[in-house]
N, C-alpha and C positions, 0 to 999 in steps of 0.2 A: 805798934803791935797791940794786939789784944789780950787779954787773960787768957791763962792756962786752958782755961775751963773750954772756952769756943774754940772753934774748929775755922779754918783758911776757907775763906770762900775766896773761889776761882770764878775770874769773872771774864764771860766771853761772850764777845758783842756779835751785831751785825752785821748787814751788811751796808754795805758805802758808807760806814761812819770810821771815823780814829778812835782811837780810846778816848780822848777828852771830852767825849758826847757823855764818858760813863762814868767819869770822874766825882763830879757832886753827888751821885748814888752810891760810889765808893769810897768816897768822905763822908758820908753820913754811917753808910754800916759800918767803917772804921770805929769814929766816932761810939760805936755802940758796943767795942770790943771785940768786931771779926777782923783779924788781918784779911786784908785782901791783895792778891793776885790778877794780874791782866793781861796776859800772853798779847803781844802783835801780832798779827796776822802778815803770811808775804804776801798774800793775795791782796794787801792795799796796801802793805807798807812799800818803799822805796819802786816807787812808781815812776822813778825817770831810768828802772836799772833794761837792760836791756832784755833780760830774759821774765821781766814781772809780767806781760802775758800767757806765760806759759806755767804761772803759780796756780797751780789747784787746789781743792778744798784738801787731800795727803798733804800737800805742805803743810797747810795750819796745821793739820791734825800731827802734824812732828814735831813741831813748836809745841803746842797746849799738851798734848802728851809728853812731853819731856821733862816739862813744866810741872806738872804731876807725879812727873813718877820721881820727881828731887823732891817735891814736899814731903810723901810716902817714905819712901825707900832711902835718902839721907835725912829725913828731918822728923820721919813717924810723925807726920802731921797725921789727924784726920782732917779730912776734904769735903767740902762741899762745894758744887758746881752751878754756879748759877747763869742762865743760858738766854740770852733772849735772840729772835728773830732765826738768822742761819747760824748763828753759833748753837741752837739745837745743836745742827748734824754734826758741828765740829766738836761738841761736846761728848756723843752718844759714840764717837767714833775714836775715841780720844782717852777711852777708858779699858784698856783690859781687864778682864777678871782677877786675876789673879793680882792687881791694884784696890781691889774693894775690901771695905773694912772688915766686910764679914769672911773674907775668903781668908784674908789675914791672920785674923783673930782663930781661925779653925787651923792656923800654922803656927799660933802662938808668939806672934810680930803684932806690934803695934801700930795703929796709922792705917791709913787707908780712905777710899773714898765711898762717903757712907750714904750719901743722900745730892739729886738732882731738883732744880730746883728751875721750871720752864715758867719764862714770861714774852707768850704771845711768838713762840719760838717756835721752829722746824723739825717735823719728826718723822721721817721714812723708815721704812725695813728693809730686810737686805735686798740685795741685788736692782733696789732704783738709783738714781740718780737726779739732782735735780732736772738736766735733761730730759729726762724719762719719765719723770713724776710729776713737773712743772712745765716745761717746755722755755721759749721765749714770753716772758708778759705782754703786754701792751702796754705797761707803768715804766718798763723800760726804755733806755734807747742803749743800742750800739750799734761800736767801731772801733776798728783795728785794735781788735780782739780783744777791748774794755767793753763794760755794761755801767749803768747808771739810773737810779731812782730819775721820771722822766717829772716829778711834780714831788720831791717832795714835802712843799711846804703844806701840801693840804694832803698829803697821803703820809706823812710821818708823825708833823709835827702841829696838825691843825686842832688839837683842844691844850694848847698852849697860847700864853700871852702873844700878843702878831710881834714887837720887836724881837722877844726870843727866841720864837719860830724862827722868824728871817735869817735870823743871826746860825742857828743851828743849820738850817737848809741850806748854806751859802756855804757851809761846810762840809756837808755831803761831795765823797769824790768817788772816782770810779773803781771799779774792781775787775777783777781776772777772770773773760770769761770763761776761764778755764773749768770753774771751778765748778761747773753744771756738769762737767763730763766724767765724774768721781763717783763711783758705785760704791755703795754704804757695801760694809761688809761685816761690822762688830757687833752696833747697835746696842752698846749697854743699859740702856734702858730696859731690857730683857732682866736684869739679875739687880739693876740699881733702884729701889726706890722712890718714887718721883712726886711732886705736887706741880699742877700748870695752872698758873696765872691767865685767864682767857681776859682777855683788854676786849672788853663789849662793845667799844667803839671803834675801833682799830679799821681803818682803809686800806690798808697793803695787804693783811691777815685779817680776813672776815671771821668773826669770832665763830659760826659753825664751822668753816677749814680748822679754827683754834680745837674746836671740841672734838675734830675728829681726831687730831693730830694728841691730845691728852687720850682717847679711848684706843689709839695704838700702843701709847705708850705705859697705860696703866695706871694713869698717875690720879693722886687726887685732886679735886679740881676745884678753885676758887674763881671767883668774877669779881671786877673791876669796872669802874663804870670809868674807861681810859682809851686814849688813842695807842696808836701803835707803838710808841716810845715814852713808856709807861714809867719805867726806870727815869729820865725827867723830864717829865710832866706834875708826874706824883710818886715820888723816890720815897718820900715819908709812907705814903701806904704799901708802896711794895717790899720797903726794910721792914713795914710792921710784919706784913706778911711771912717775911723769909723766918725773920723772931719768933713770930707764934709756931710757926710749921715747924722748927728745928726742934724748939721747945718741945712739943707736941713728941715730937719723935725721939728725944733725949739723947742729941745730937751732940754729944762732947768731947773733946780732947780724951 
């Protein structure tokens, strides 16, 4: 665990990956004094279960939200949410107000989640849906009722060394198509404060989709000269990143 001083970064991935993709980025911000947090998703976890096609993006968002509101509300952690890819929407949707540092603080409770932190992440308003707002890609494939990165060693992981690439893409697994048919409905990026990470090089997320997706959400905006899976590729500039930005905002326990 970290010092008093730093705040829980909640860390919540993409999509078709496991946690382990996000591991050596959250052994490095460890390493630097943030506890870190990483909710599983059921929309990719236990994928032999019989009813894991029918996990939508509300499921995660009941996990990563519960996840939250124990840090908060038994532990008076303050929060910090770090987001890449579709965990955007599972993050932006995953946050009540009445969870935020400042809503808190105006109740005279401590803890809270005080600051969003987007790399190369998903950011809609209410009433879309990935469905709605994205449709079926062409990067995908599916069936029976899973979806899947249809390339991703040169759409995730291509300004990466080729045997790490490989090794990552070969770990890429499917997810729940379900989870396109989930209409945003909270959107706290509304009331939370944000900075977004735009990865300049990025094939899944074109960094103008990136900049329009930070000028909905309001956030401040940094560039990276990074493919899509920035957290590692280049996990050193994006911890530097998160350090300065928190700093910057005087982001502490």
């Amino acid at each position: 665990m970290g010092s008093s001083g730093k705040p829980v970064v909640v860390l919540l991935q993409g999509a078709f990956q496991l946690p382990d993709v996000y591991h050596k980025f959250a052994r490095l911000i460890e390493s630097h004094g943030f506890p870190v947090v990483q909710p599983s998703y059921p929309s990719l976890a236990g994928q032999d279960e019989p009813d894991f096609t029918k996990k939508t993006l509300a499921d995660d968002v009941q996990v990563v939200e519960a996840a939250i509101r124990k840090l908060v509300e038994d532990e008076n952690k303050t929060v910090v949410v770090a987001m890449h890819s579709y965990g955007g929407l599972v993050g932006a949707e995953s946050v009540p107000e009445d969870l935020t540092l400042k809503r808190r603080k105006e109740r005279g409770l401590s803890g809270g989640v005080a600051y969003f932190f987007y790399n190369a992440a998903f950011v809609m308003p209410k009433g879309q849906s990935v469905a709605t707002a994205v449709g079926d890609s062409p990067n995908h494939d599916h069936w029976d009722g899973r979806f899947k990165m249809r390339d991703p060693l040169t759409t995730m992981y291509h300004d990466m060394p080729e045997d790490e690439a490989k090794l990552w893409a070969d770990k890429v697994v499917a997810q729940s198509n379900a989870i396109k048919d989930t209409v945003m409905t909270r959107c706290a990026y509304t009331y939370v404060p944000s900075t977004y990470v735009v990865c300049t090089e990025d094939r899944a997320v074109p960094a103008p989709v990136q900049e329009m997706f930070a000028h909905t959400a309001g956030s401040t905006v940094k560039k990276i000269d990074a493919g899509h899976s920035a957290m590692l590729s280049r996990p050193e500039t994006v911890a530097h990143l998160l350090e300065e930005v928190l700093a910057c905002q005087d982001v502490t326990q």
